[in-house]
DRENDO-1510 file (C-alpha; in Angstrom, 1 decimal, always signed):
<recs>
REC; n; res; u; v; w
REC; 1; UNK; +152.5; +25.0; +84.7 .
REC; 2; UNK; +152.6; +23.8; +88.3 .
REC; 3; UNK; +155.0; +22.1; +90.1 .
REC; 4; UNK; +154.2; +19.1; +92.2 .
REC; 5; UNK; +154.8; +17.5; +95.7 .
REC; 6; UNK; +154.9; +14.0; +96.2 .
REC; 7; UNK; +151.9; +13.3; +99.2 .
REC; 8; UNK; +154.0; +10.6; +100.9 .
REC; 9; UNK; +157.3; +11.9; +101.0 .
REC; 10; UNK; +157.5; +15.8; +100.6 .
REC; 11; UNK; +159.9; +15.5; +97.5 .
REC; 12; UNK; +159.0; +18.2; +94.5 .
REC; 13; UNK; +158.8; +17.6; +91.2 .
REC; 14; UNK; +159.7; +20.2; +88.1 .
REC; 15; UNK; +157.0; +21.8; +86.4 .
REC; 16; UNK; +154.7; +20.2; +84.4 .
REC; 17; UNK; +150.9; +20.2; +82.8 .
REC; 18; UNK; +150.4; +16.6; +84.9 .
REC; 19; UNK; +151.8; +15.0; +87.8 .
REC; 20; UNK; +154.8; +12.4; +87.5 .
REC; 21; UNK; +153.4; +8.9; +87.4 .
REC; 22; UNK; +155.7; +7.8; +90.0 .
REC; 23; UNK; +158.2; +9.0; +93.0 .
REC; 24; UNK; +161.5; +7.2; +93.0 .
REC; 25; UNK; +161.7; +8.0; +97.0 .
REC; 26; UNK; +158.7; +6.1; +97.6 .
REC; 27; UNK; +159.2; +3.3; +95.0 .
REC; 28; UNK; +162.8; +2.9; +96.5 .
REC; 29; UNK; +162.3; +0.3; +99.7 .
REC; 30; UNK; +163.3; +2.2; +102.3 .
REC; 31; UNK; +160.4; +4.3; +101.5 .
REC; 32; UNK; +156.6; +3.6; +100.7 .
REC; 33; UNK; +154.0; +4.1; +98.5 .
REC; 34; UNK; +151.1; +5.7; +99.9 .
REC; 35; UNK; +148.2; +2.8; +100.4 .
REC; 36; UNK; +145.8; +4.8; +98.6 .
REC; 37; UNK; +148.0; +5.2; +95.5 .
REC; 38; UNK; +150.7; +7.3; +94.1 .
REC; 39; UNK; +149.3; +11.0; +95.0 .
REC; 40; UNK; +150.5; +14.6; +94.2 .
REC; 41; UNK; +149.5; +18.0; +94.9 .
REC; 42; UNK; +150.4; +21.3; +93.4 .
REC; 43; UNK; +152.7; +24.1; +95.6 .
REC; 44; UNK; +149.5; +25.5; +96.0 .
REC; 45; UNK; +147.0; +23.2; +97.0 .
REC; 46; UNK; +149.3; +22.2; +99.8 .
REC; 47; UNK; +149.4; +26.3; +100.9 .
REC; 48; UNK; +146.2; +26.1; +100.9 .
REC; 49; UNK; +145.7; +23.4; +103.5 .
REC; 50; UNK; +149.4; +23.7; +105.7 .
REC; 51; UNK; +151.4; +26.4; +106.6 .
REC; 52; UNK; +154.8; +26.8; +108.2 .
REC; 53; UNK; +155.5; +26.9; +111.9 .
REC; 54; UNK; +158.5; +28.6; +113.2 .
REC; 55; UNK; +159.4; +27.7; +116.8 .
REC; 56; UNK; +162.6; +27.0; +118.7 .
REC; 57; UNK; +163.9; +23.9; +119.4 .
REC; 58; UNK; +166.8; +23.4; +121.9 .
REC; 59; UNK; +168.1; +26.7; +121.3 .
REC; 60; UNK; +168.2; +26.5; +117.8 .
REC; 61; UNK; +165.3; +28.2; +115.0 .
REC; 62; UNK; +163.2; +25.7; +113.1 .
REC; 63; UNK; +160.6; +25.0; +110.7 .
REC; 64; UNK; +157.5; +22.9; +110.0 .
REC; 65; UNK; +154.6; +22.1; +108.0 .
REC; 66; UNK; +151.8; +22.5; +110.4 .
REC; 67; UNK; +149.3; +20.1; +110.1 .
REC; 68; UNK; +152.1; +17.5; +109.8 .
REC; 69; UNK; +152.8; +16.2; +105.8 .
REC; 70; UNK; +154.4; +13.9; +104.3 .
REC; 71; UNK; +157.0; +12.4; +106.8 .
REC; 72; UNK; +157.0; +15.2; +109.1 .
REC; 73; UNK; +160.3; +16.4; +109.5 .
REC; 74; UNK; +161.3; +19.9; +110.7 .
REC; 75; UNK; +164.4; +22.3; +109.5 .
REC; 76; UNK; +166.7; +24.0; +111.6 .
REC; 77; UNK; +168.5; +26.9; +110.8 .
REC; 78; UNK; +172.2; +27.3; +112.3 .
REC; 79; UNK; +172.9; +30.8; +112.4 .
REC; 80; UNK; +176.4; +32.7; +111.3 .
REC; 81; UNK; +177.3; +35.8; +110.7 .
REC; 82; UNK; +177.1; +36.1; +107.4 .
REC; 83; UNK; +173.8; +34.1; +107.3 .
REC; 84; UNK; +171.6; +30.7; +108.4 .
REC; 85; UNK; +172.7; +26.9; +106.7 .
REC; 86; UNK; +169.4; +25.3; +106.8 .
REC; 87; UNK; +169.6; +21.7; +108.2 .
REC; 88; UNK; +167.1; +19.7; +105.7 .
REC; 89; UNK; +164.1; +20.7; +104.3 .
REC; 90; UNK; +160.3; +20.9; +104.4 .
REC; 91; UNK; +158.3; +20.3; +101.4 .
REC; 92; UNK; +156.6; +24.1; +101.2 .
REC; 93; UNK; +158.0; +27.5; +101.0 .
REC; 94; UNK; +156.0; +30.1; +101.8 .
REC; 95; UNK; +156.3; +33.6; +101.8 .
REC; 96; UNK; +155.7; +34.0; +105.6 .
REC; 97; UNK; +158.2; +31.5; +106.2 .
REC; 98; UNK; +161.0; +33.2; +103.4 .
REC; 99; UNK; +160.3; +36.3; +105.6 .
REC; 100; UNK; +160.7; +34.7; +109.1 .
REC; 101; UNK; +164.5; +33.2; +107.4 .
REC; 102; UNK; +165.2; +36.6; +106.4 .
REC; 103; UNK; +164.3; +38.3; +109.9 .
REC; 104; UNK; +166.9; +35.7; +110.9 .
REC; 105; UNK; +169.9; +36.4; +108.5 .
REC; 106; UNK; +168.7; +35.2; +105.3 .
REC; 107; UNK; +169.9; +31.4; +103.4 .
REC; 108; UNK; +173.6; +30.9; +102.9 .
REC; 109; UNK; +173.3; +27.5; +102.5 .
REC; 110; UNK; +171.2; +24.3; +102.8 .
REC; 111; UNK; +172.4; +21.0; +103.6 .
REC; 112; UNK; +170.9; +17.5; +103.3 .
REC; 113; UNK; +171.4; +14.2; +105.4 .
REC; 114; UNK; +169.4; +12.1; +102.5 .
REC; 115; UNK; +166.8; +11.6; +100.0 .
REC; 116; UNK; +164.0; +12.1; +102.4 .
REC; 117; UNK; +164.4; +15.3; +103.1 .
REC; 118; UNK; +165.1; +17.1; +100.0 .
REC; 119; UNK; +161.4; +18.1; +100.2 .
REC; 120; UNK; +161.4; +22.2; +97.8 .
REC; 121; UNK; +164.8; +22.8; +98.2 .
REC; 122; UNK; +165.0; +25.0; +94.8 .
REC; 123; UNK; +162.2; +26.9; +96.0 .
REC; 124; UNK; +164.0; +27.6; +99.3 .
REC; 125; UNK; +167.3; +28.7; +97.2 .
REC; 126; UNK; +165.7; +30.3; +94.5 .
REC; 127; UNK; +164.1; +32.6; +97.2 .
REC; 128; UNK; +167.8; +33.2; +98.6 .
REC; 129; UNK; +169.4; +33.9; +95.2 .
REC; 130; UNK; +170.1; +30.6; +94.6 .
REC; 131; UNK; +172.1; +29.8; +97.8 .
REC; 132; UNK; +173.4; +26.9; +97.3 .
REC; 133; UNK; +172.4; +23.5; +97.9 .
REC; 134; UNK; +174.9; +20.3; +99.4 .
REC; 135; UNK; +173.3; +17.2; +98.7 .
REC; 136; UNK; +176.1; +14.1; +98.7 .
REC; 137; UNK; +176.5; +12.8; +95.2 .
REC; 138; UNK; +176.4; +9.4; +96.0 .
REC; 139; UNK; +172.3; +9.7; +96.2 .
REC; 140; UNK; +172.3; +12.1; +92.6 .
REC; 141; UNK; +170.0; +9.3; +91.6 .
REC; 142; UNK; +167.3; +10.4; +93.9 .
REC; 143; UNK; +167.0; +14.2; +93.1 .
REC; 144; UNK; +163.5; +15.0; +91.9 .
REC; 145; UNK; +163.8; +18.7; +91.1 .
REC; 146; UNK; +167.5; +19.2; +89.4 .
REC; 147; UNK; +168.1; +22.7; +90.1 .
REC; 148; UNK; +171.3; +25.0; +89.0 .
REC; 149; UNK; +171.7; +25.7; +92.9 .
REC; 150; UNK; +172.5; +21.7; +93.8 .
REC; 151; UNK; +176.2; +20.9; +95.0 .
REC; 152; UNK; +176.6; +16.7; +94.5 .
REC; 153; UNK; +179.4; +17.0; +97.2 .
REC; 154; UNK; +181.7; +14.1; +96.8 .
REC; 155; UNK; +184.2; +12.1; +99.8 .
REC; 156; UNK; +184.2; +12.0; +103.3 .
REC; 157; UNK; +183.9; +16.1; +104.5 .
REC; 158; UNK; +182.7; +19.0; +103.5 .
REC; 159; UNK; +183.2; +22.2; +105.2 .
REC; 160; UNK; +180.6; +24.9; +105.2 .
REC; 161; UNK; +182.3; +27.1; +107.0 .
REC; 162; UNK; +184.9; +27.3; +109.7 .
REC; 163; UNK; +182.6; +26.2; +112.1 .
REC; 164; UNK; +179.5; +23.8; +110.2 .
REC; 165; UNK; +181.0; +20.6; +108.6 .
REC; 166; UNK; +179.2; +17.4; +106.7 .
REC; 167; UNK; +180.7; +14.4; +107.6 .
REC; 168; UNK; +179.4; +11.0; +105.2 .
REC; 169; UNK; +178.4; +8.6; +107.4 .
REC; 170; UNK; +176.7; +6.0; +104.8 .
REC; 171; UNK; +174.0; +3.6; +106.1 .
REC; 172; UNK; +170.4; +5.0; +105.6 .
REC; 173; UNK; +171.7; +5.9; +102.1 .
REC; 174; UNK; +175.2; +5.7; +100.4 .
REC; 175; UNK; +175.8; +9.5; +100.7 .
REC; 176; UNK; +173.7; +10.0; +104.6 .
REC; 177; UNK; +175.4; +13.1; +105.8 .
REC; 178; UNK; +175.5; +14.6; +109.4 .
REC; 179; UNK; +176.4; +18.1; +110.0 .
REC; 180; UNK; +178.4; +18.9; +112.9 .
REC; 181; UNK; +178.5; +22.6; +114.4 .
REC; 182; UNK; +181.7; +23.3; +116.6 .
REC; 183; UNK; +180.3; +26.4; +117.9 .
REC; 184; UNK; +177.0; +24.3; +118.8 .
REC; 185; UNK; +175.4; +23.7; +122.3 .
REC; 186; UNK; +177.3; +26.9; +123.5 .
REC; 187; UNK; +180.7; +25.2; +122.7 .
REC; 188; UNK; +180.7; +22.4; +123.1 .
REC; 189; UNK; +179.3; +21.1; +120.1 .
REC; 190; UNK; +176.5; +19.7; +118.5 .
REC; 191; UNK; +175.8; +16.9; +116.2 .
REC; 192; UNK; +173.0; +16.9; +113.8 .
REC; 193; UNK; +172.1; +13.4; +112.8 .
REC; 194; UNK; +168.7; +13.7; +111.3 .
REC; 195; UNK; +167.7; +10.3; +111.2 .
REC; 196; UNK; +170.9; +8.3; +110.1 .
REC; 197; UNK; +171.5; +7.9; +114.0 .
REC; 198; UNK; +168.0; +8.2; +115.2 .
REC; 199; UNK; +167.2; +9.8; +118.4 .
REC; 200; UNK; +165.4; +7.0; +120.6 .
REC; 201; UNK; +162.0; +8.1; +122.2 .
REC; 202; UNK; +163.7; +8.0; +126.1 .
REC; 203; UNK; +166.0; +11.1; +124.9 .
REC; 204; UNK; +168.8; +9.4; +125.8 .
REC; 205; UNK; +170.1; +6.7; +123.0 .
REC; 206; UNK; +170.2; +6.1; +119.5 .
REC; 207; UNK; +169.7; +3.9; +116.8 .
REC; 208; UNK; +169.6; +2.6; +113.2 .
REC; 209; UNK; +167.9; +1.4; +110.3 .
REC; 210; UNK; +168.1; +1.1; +106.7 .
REC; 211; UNK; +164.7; +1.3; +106.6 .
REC; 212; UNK; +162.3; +2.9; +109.3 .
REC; 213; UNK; +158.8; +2.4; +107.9 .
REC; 214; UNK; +159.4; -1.1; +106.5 .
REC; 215; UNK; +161.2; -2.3; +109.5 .
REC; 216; UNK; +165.1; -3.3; +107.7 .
REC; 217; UNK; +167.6; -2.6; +110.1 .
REC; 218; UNK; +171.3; -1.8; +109.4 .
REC; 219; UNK; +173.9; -4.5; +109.3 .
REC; 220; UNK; +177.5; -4.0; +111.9 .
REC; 221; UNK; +179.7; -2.9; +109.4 .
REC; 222; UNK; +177.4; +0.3; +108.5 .
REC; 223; UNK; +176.7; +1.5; +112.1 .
REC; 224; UNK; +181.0; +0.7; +112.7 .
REC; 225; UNK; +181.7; +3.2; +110.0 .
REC; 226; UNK; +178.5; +5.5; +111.2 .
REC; 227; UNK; +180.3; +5.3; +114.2 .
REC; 228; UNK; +184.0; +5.9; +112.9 .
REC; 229; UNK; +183.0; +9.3; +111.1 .
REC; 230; UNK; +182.0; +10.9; +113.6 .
REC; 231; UNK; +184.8; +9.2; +116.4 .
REC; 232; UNK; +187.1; +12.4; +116.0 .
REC; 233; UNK; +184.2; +15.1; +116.3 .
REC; 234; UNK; +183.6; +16.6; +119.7 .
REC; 235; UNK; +179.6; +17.2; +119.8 .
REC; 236; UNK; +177.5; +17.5; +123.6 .
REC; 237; UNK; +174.9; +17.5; +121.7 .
REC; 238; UNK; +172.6; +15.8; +119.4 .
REC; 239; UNK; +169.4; +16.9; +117.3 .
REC; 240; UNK; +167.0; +14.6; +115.5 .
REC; 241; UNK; +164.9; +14.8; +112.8 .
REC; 242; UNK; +161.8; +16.0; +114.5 .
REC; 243; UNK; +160.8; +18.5; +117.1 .
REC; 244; UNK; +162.1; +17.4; +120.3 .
REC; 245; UNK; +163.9; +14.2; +119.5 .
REC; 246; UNK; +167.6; +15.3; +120.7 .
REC; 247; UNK; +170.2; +14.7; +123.2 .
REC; 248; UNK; +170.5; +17.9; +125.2 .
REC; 249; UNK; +173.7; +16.9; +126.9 .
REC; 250; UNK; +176.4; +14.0; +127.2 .
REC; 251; UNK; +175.6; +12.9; +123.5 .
REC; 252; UNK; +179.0; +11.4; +122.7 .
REC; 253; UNK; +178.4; +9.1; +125.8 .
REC; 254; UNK; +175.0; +8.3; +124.7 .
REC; 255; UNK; +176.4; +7.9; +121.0 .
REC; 256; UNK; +178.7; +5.4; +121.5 .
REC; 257; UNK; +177.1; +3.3; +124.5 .
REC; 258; UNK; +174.1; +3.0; +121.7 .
REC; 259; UNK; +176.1; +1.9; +118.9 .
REC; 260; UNK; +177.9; -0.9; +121.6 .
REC; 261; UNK; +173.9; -1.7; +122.8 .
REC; 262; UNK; +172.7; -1.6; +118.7 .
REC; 263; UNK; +175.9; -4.3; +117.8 .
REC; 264; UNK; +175.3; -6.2; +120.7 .
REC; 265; UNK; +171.5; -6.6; +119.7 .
REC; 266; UNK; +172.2; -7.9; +116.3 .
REC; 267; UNK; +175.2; -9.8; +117.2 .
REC; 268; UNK; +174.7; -14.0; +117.2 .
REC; 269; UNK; +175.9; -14.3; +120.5 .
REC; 270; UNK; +173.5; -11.7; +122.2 .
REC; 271; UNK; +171.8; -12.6; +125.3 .
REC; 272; UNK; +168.9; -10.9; +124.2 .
</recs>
């Protein structure tokens, strides 16, 4: 039996003679349903019309469905000695791609900011002997594919290894995770923020929403505790959720002037 890949939003589903009627990502309103309906398509229907890029981006290996799918995000694989963590997921593994992660190290680990980006996350484990997978527990609810591999990571941190920790920041989703890599950005450290503190279009800011597509922005007290887990990190650095959208340098400046600008924006007493 096949297994199947929500159109819209890249999530898979387990295998089955018929596609799921519906995707609780997409029915959930910080998502959509696609206009023309409900769609999904088998692993290998979507082979058969995208296949994955692999490309740098700001010094760090990544990957993409090329022609863009679903939302269009990209992983990035942090490197370690004893293996990559990949930052999200895309919603296709293929055996070109398994081979590129291998010439690089192989899967340790993969880690998820949110819902969104859980795209074939047992197909990427299952191909690395069932590396496991962190997804934060508060978003359990949202898994499509359950999958023996799956961590539902509970509090605040998590620690990867000596070096790669998730931090809980809330907002987008009750369990939105960053990852922050002290050995990032040659040193000085890099924040990987997905789009829970989304990398602005100048390259310079960010910003917030509960809701990108549908336009529902994120109340103060979210973006203050946003803010507050990652006030103790050291980061010079920040990478988005697509190719190209990141910080390259001063990040921690930028991060905090934004979320000053972003409460000042919604506050009543704004000038703007």
């Amino acid at each position: 039996m096949p297994s199947w890949t929500c159109e819209q939003c890249g999530a898979q589903f387990p295998d089955s003679a018929a596609p799921p009627h519906t995707c609780p990502i997409c029915e959930d309103e910080r998502q959509f349903v696609n206009w023309k309906g409900q769609r999904f398509l088998t692993r290998e229907a979507l082979a058969q019309t995208h296949k994955l890029e692999c490309r740098d981006d700001l010094g760090v290996p990544g990957i993409a469905l090329t022609p863009s799918f679903a939302i269009g995000q990209r992983a990035l694989l942090l490197r370690e000695a004893d293996g990559c963590v990949m930052w999200d997921c895309v919603p296709l593994a293929t055996r070109e791609g398994i081979d590129h992660v291998r010439s690089l190290g192989g899967l340790k680990a993969i880690a998820i900011s949110h819902p969104h980006y859980y795209g074939a996350v047992a197909d990427w484990s299952a191909a690395f002997g069932d590396a496991p997978v962190y997804l934060h527990g508060d978003d359990r609810a949202f898994v499509t594919r359950p999958h023996r591999a799956i961590v539902p990571w509970t509090g605040d941190n998590f620690a990867i290894s000596d070096d790669i920790s998730l931090v809980r920041s809330g907002g987008h989703f009750a369990g939105a995770t960053m990852l922050h890599w002290r050995r990032g950005a040659n040193g000085r450290g890099a924040l990987f923020a997905g789009d829970i503190a989304m990398v602005a279009m100048d390259r310079r800011s960010v910003s917030f929403m509960y809701s990108y597509p549908n336009y529902i922005p994120l109340n103060a007290a979210a973006v203050r505790r946003i803010a507050s887990s990652v006030a103790q990190l050291a980061f010079d650095r920040i990478y988005g959720a697509w190719w190209g959208r990141n910080i390259e340098s001063g990040a921690k400046a930028a991060f905090d002037a934004s979320v000053v600008r972003y409460l000042a924006a919604i506050s009543d007493d704004s000038a703007r």
